[in-house]
N, C-alpha and C positions, 0 to 999 in steps of 0.2 A: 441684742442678738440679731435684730434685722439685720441692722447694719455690717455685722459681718459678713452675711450671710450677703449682703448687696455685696461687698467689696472683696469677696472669693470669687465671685459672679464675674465683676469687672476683671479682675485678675486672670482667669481663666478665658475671657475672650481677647485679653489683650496678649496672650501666649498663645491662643489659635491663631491669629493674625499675623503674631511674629513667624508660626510655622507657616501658614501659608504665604509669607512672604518669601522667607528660605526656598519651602516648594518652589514657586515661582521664579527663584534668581536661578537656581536648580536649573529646570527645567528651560529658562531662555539660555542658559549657556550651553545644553547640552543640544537643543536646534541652533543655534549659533554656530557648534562644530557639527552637525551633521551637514548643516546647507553653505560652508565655505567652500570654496571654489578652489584653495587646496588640498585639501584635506579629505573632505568628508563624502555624502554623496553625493553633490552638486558635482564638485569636482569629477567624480567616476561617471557620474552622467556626462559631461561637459566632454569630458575623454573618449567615453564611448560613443557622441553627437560625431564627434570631429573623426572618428574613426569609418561609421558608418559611412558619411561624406566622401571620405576615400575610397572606400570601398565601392562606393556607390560609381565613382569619376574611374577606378581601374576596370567594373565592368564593363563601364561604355567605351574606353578604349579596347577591352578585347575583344566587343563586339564588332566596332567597327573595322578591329583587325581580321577579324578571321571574316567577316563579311566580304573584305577584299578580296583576301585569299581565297574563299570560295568562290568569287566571282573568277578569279584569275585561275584556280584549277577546273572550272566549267569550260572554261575558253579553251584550254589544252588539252583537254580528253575528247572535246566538240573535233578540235581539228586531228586529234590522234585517230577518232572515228572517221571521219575525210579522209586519212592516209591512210588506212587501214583499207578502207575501201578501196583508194587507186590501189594501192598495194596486190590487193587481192585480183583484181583486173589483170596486173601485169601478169601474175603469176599466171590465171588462167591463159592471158596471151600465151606464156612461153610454152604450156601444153599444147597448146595447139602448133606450133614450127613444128615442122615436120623433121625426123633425126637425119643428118648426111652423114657419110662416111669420112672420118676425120682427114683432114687434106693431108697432101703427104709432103715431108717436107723436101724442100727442093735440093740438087746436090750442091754442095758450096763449091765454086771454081777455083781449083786449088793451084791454077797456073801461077807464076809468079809475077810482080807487079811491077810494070816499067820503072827501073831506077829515075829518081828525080835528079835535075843537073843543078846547081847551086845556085841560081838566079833564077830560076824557073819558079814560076808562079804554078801550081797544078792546076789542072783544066778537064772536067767534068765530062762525061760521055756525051754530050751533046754539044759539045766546041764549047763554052762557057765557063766561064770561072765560078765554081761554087763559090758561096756566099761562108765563111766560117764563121762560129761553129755551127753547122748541121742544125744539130737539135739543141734547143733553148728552153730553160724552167719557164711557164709564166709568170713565176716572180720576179725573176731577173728583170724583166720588162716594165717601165713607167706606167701609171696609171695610164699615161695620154698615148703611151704608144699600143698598149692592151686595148682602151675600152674598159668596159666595166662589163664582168662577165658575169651573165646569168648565174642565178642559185640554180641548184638540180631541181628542185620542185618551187618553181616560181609564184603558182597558186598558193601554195602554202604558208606565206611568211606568217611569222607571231607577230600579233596585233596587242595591244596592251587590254588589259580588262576594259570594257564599256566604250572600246573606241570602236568605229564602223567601216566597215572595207568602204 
């Protein structure tokens, strides 16, 4: 009877051993699919790494966008403040001109106009030949023969953000 009693013994630890083997093969295949990289949560980690990354690269570009842009809306409300000022200047200038009584206008000379004779060149109230036409667009006119004409408020120009008059 010992002996049996030894070799129920052995039997019984050699089917714990097979269970805890099972367990074990268990239990590697189920971390095996948790920590694949596509699957499980290595994967979802690895995904959400590469996500944050991005996210992390898109704020630094909108920072450094709107950093410009604010730098570039400081510069235009600085010089809207400037204009605003001259502005205000003129305006008090024009309160101050004293009001005239509006001029009157002059009579138009309704004689009639010497007939011109068909070779005749017309000739100006001052013995001269006007120059035709009279009045000219400054468009019409080449850069080179204009000049380059002032802007109306030449202190003013727009400067780019962070550049220095």
């Amino acid at each position: 009877m010992d002996m049996v009693l030894t070799f129920l013994a052995d039997l019984l630890m050699v089917a714990a051993a097979l269970g805890a083997a099972a367990y074990c093969l268990i239990l590697s295949r189920r971390l095996t699919r948790l920590s694949s990289i596509d699957k499980g949560l290595g994967g979802a980690i690895a995904v959400l790494s590469a996500q944050v990354d991005d996210m992390n690269a898109s704020l630094e570009a909108a920072k450094s966008g709107s950093a410009s842009a604010i730098a570039r809306l400081e510069e235009l409300t600085r010089q809207a403040r400037e204009i605003a000022g001259d502005l205000e200047v003129m305006i008090a200038a024009c309160h101050d001109v004293p009001t005239s009584t509006p001029p009157v206008a002059a009579q138009p000379d309704l004689s009639p106009e010497p007939q011109e004779t068909a070779g005749q060149t017309p000739v100006g109230e001052d013995g001269a030949t006007p120059d035709i036409p009279v009045f000219e667009r400054r468009r019409s006119q080449t850069q080179a023969e204009a000049g380059v004409t002032p802007p109306l408020f030449r202190h003013h120009r727009s400067t780019p953000a962070g550049a220095s008059r």
